[in-house]
KOLSE-298164 format. One record per residue (C-alpha): residue in three letters; y negated, x, z. Coordinates in steps of 0.001 Angstrom, whole numbers, always signed. Layout:
// KOLSE-298164
{type=ALA v=Y u=X w=Z} .
...
***
This chain:
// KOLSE-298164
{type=UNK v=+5505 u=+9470 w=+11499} .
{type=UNK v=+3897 u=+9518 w=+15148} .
{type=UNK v=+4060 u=+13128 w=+15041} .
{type=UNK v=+2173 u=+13572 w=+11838} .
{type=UNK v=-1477 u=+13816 w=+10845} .
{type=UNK v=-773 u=+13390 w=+7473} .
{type=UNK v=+199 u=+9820 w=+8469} .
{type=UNK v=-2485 u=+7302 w=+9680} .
{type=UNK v=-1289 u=+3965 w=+8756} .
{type=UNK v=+1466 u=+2006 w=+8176} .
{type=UNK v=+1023 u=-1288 w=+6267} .
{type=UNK v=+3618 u=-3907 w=+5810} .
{type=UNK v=+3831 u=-6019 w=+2635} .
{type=UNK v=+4313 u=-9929 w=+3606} .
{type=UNK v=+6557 u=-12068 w=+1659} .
{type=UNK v=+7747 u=-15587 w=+1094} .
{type=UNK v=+10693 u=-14475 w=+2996} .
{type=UNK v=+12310 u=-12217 w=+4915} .
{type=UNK v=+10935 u=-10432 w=+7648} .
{type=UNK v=+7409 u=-11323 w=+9045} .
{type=UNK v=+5194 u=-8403 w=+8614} .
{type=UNK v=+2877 u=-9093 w=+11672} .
{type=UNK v=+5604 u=-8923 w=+13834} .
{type=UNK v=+7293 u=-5888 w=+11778} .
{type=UNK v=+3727 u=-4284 w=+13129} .
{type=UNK v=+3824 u=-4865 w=+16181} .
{type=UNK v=+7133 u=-2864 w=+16667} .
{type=UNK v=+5487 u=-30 w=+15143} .
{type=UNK v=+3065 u=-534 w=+17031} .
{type=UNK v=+4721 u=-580 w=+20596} .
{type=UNK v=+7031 u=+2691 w=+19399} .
{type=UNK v=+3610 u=+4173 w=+18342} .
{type=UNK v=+234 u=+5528 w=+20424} .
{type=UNK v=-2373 u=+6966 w=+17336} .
{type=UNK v=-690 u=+5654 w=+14150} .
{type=UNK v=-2573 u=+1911 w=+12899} .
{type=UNK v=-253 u=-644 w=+11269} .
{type=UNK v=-958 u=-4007 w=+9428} .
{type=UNK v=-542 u=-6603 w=+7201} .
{type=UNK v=-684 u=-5633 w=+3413} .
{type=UNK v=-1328 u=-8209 w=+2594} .
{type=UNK v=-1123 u=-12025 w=+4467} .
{type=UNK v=-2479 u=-14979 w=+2888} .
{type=UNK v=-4187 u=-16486 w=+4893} .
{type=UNK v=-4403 u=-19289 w=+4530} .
{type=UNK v=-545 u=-20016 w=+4889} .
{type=UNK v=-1400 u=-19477 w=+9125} .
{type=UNK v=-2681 u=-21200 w=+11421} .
{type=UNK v=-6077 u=-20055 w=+12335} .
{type=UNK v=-5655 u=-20225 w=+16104} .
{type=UNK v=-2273 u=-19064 w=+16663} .
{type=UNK v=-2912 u=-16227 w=+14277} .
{type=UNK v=-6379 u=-15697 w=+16016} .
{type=UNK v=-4457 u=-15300 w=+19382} .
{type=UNK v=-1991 u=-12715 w=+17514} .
{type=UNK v=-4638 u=-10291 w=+16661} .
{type=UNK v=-6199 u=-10368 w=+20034} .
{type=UNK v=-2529 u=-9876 w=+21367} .
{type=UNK v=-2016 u=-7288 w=+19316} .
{type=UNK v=-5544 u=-5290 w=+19223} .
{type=UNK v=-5328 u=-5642 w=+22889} .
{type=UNK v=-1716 u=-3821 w=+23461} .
{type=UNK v=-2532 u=-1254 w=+20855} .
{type=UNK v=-5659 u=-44 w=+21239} .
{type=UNK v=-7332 u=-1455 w=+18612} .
{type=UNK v=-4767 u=-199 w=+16166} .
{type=UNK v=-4569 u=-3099 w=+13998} .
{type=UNK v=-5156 u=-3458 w=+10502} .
{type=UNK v=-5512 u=-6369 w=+9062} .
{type=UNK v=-4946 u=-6853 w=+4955} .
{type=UNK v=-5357 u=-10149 w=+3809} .
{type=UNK v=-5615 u=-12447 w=+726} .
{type=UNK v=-6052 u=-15851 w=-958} .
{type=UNK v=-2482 u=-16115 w=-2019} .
{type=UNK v=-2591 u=-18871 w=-5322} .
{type=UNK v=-5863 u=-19436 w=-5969} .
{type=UNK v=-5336 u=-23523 w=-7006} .
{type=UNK v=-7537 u=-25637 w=-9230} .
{type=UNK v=-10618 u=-24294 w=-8001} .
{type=UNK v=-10641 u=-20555 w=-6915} .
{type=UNK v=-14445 u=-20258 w=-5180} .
{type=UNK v=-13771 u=-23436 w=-2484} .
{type=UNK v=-10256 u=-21259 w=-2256} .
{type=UNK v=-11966 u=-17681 w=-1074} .
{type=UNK v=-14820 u=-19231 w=+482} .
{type=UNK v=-12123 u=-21150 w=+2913} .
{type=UNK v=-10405 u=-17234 w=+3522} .
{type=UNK v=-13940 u=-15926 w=+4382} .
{type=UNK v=-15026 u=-18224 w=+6701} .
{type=UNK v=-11440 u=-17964 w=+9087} .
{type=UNK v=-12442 u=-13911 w=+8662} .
{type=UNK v=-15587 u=-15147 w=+10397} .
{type=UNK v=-14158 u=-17309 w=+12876} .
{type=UNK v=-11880 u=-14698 w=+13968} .
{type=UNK v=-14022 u=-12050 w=+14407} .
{type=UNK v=-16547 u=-14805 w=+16518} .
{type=UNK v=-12938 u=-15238 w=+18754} .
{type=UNK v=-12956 u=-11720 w=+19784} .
{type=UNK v=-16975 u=-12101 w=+21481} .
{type=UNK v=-15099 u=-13871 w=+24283} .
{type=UNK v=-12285 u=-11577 w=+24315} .
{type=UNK v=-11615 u=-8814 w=+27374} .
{type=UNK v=-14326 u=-5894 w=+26358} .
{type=UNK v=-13320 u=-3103 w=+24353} .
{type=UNK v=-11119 u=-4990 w=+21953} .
{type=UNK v=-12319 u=-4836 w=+18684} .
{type=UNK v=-11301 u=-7354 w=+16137} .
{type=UNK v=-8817 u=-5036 w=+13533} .
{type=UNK v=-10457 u=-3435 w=+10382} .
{type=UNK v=-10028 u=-5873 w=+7664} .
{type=UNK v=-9182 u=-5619 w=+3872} .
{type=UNK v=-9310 u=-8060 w=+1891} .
{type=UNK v=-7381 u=-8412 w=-1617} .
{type=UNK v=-9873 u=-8297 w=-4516} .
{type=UNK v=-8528 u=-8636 w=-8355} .
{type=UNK v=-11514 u=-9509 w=-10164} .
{type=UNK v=-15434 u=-8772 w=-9578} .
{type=UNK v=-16120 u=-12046 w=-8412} .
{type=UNK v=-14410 u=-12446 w=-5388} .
{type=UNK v=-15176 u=-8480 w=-4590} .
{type=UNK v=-18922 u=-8974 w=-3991} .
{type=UNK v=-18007 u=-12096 w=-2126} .
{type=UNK v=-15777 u=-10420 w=+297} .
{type=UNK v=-17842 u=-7120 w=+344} .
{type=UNK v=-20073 u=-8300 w=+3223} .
{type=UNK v=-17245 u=-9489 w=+5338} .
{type=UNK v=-14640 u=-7101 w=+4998} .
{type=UNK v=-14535 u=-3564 w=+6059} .
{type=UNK v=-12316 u=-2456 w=+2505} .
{type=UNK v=-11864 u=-3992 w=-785} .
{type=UNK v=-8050 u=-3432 w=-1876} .
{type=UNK v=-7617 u=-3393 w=-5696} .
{type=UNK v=-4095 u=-3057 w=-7154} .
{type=UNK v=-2285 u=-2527 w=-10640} .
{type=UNK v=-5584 u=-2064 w=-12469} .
{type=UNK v=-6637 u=+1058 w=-14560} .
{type=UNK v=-9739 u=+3177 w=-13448} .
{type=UNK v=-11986 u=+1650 w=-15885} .
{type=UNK v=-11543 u=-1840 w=-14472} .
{type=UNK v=-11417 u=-118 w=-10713} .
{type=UNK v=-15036 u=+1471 w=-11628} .
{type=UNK v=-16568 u=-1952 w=-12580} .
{type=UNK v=-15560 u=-3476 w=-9508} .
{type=UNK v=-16858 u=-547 w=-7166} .
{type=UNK v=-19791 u=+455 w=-8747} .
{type=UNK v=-21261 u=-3293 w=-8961} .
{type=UNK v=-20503 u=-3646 w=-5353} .
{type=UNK v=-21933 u=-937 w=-4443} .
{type=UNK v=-25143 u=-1612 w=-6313} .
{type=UNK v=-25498 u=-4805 w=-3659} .
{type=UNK v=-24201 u=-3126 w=-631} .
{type=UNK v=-24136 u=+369 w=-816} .
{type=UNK v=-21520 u=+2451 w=-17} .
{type=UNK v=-20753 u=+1350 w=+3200} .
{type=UNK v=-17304 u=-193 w=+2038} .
{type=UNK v=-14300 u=+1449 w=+1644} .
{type=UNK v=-12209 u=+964 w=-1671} .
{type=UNK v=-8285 u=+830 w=-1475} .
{type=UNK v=-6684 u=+868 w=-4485} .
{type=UNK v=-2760 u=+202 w=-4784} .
{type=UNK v=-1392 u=+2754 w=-7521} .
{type=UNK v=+2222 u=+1903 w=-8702} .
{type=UNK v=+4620 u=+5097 w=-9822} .
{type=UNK v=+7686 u=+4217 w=-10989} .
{type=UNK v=+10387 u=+6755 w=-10615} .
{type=UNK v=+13947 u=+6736 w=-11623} .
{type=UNK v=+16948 u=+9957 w=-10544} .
{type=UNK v=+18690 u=+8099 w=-13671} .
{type=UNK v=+15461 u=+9319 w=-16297} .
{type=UNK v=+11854 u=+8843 w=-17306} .
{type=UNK v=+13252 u=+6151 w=-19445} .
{type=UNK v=+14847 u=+4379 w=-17040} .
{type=UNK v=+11550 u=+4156 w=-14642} .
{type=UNK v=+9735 u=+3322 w=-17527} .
{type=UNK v=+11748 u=+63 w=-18345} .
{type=UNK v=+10849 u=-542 w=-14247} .
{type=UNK v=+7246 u=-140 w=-14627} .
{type=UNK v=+7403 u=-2131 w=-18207} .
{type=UNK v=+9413 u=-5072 w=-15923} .
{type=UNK v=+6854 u=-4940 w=-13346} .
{type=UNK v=+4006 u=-5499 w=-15141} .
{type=UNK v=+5858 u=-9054 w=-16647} .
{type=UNK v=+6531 u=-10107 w=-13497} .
{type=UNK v=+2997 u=-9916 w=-12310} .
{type=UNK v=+1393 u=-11047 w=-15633} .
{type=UNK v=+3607 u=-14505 w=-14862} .
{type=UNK v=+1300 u=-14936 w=-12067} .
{type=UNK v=-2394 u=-16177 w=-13225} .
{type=UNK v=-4563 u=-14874 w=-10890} .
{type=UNK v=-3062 u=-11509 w=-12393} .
{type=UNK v=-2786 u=-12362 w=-15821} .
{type=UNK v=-6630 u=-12720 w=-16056} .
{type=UNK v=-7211 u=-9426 w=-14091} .
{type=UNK v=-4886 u=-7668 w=-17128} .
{type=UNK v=-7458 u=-9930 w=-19901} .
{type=UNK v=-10244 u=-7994 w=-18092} .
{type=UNK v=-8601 u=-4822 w=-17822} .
{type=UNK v=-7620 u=-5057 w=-21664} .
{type=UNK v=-3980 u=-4548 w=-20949} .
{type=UNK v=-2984 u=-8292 w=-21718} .
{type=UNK v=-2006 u=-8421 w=-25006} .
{type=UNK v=-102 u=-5302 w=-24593} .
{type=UNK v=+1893 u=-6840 w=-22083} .
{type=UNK v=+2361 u=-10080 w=-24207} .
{type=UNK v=+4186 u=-7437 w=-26781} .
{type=UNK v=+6524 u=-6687 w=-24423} .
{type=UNK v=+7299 u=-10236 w=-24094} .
{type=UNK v=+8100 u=-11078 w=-28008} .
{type=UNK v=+9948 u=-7329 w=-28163} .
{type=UNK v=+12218 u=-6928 w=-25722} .
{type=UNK v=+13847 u=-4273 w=-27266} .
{type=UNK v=+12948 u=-1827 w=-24853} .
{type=UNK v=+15374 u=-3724 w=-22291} .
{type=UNK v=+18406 u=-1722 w=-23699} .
{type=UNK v=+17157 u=+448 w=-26616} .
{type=UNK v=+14855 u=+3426 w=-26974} .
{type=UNK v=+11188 u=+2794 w=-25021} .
{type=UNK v=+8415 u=+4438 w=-24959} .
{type=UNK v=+5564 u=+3105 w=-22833} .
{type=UNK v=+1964 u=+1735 w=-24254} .
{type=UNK v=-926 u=+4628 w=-23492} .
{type=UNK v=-2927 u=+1051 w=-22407} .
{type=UNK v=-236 u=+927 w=-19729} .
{type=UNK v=+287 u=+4503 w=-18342} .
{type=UNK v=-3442 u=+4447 w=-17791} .
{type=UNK v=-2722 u=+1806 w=-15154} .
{type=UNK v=+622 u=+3379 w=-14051} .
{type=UNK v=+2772 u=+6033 w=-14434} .
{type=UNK v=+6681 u=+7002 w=-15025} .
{type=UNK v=+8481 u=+10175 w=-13106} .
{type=UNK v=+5676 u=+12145 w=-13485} .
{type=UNK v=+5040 u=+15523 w=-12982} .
{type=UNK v=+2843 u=+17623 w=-10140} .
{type=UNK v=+202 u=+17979 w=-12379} .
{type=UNK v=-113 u=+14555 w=-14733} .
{type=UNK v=-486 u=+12574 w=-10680} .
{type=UNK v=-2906 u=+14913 w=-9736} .
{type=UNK v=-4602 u=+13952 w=-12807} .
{type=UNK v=-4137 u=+10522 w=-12303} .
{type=UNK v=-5333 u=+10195 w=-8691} .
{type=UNK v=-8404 u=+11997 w=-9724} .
{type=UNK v=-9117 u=+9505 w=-12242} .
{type=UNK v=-9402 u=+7088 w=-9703} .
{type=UNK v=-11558 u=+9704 w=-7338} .
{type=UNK v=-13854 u=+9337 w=-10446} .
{type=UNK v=-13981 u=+5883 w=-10369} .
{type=UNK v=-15333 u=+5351 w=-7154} .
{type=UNK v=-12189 u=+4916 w=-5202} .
{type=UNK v=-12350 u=+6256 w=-1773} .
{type=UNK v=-8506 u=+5496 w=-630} .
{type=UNK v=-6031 u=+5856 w=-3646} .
{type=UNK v=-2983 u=+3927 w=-1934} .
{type=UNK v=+87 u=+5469 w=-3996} .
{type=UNK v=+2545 u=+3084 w=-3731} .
{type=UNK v=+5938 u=+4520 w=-5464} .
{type=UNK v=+8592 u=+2148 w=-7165} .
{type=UNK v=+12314 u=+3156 w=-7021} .
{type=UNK v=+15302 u=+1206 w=-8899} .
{type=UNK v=+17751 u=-1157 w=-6310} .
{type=UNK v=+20184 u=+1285 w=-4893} .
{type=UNK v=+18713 u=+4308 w=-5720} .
{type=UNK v=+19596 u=+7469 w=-3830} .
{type=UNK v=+17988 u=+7715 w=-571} .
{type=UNK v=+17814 u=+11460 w=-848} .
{type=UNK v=+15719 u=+11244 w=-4368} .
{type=UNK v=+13637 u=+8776 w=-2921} .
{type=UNK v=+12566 u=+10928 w=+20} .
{type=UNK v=+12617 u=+14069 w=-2431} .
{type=UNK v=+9597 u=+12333 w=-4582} .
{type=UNK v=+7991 u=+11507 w=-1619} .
{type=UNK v=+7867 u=+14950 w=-617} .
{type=UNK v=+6876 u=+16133 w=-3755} .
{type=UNK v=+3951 u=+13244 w=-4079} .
{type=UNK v=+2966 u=+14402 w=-848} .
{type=UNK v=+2430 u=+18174 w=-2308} .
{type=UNK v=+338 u=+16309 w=-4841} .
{type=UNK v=-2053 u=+14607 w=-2795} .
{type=UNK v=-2467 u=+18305 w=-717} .
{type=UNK v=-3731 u=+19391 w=-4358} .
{type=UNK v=-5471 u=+16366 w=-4877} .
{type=UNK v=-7774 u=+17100 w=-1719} .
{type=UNK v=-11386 u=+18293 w=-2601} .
{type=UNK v=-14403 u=+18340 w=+421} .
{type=UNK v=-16332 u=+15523 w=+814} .
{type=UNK v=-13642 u=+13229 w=-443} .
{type=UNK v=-10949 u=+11284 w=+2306} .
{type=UNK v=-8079 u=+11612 w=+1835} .
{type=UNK v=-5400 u=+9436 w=-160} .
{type=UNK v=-3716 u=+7039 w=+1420} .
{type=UNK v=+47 u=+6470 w=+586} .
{type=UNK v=+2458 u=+3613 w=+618} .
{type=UNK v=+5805 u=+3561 w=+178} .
{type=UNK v=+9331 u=+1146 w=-466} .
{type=UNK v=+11934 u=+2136 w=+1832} .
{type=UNK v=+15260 u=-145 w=+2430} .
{type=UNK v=+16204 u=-1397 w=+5739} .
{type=UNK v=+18560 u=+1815 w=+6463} .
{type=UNK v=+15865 u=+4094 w=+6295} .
{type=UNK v=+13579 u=+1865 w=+7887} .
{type=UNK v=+15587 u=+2290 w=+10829} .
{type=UNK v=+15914 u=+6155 w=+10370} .
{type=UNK v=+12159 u=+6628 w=+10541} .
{type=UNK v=+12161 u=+4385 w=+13471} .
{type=UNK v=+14143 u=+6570 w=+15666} .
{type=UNK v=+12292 u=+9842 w=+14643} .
{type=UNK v=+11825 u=+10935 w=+18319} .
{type=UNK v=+14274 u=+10929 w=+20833} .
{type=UNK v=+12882 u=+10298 w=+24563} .
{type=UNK v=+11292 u=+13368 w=+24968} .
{type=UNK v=+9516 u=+13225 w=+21739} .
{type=UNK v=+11183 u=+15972 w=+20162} .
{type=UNK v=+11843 u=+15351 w=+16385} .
{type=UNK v=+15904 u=+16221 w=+15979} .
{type=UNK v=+18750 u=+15466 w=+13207} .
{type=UNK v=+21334 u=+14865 w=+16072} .
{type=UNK v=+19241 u=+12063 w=+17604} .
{type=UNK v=+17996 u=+10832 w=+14082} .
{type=UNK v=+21827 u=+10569 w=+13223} .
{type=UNK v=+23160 u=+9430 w=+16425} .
{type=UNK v=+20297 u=+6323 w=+16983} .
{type=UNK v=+20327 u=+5616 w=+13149} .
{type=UNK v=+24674 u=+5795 w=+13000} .
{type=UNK v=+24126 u=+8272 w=+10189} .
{type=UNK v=+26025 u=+10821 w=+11133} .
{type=UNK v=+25864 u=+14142 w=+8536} .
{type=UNK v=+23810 u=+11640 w=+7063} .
{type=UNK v=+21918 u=+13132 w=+3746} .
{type=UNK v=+19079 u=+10167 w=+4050} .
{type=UNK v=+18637 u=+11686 w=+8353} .
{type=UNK v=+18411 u=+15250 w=+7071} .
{type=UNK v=+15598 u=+13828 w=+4265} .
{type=UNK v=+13661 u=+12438 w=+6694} .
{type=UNK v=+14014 u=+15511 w=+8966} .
{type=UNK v=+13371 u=+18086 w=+6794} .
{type=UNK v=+10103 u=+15878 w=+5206} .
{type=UNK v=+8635 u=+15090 w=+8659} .
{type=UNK v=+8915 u=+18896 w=+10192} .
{type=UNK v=+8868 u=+20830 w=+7190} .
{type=UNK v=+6095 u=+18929 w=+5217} .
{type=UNK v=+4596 u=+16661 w=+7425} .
{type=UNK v=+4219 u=+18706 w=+10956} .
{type=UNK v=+3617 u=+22120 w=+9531} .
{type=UNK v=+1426 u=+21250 w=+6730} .
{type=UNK v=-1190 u=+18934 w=+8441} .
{type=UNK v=-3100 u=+18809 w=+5387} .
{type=UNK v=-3666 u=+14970 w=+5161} .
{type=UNK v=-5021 u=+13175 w=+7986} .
{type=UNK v=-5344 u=+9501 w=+6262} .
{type=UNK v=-1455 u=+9012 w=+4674} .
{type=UNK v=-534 u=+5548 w=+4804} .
{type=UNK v=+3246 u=+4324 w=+4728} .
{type=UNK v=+4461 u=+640 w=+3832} .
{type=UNK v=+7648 u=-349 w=+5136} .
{type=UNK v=+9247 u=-3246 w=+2807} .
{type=UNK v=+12101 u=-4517 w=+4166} .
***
């Protein structure tokens, strides 16, 4: 990924468990001298504000200023305004910290989660992007076009777009996209951002029909305006230009594979998403970002992608990775020199490792 200008960032989801993303950063960071990683997203208000403080700086300081920080309110509680006026004012305390702080460290671009209008204009003067996720481009262009009324267009807009794909058949990714959306309606900060969006009682359907578990399914049209299910070159072109047209300036496209699917479809679609986005490209507009699931065993392919010399080969991928004649090394190899070396198209690709 070091070697690519399609690749800028690399964000790492946080979880309850499991591996701690800020420190999953700062590995890529210290194997890494252009690419930025982050957090996508903390909350936080789960850390402590000084010892996280002193992380940043740590980290902005040893990179470069390659930081990125994504963060987020987590559960909103009882009363949601004291909740995100509590996140904005550590986002001001940290980036006070860094007045003190050696010169020429920066405090880290920050984005900050935003589901619903409400806490978007509040964030919009503190954060350098807004990240929306799982929303369709109608509710996307309320958010960014009322914020940018107040502020101009001065922030960025991130938006998290969720493809489901499946080597087993559309219908099979479509029962993973149709899953997805219950388990994020059981949360409530997201259930009202699907009332909004006008998706909610479609999803409640799926809840009193679950028919589609195990017989034929065919996904709502409310739905695939939000998401989509193995498409084709042309139907995500379409869909990442609806989202051009709705004022967002980074289209994150975040793609959802099936536990244990085959590591050489997986890096197949990414390839061909990747061909998408070069078509996707127009002057005058950045270019999208992407994210992307990967398990642990890739994760440590793409982590070996140079050997000491910095030269990009299958033997050392193999060798490093103990994935000898591996199909998921010669993936990675073929994607990084045939599609990302050659073909630097896309200078602001974003990957997500989610371990």
């Amino acid at each position: 990924m070091e070697l690519s200008d399609r690749v800028s960032r690399i964000f790492v989801p946080d979880m309850r468990s499991g591996h701690e993303s800020l420190e999953i950063a700062s590995s890529i960071l210290a194997l890494t001298k252009r690419v930025h990683s982050g957090s996508g997203v903390i909350r936080l208000l789960e850390h402590d504000p000084q010892l996280l403080t002193r992380r940043v700086q740590t980290l902005q300081a040893l990179s470069c200023n390659r930081l990125d920080l994504g963060v987020g309110t987590g559960s909103p509680g009882p009363q949601p305004g004291k909740t995100v006026s509590a996140v904005l004012q550590r986002l001001d305390d940290l980036k006070k910290a860094f007045e003190g702080f050696p010169q020429g460290v920066k405090p880290p671009e920050i984005y900050v989660a935003a589901l619903k209008l409400g806490i978007a204009k509040r964030a919009a003067g503190k954060a350098d992007g807004l990240l929306l996720n799982f929303c369709s481009p109608q509710h996307a262009a309320g958010i960014t076009e009322a914020v940018r009324t107040e502020r101009g267009a001065e922030i960025e807009f991130a938006c998290y777009l969720k493809i489901f794909y499946s080597s087993q058949g559309t219908k099979v990714a479509q029962r993973l996209m149709l899953q997805e959306f219950l388990n994020y309606d059981s949360a409530p900060q997201y259930h009202e951002m699907f009332v909004q969006d006008g998706t909610a009682n479609t999803i409640s359907s799926l809840k009193s029909d679950e028919g589609w578990k195990s017989g034929p399914v065919e996904a709502p049209k409310e739905l695939l305006r939000v998401s989509l299910a193995n498409p084709e070159g042309d139907e995500l072109h379409r869909y990442l230009q609806s989202f051009r047209q709705a004022g967002v300036s980074l289209p994150v496209v975040y793609p959802y594979f099936p536990n244990g699917e085959d590591s050489g479809f997986k890096m197949s679609t990414i390839s061909q998403i990747l061909k998408s986005m070069r078509l996707e490209r127009k002057p005058g507009l950045g270019d999208p970002a992407f994210l992307v699931e990967i398990s642990q065993n890739e994760a440590k392919v793409l982590r070996t992608i140079t050997d000491s010399a910095g030269k990009l080969t299958l033997e050392n991928l193999a060798k490093k990775a103990g994935l000898a004649d591996s199909a998921v090394a010669r993936a990675v190899l073929n994607l990084s020199q045939n599609q990302l070396v050659k073909e630097k198209v896309e200078k602001r690709t974003e990957l997500s490792l989610t371990y």
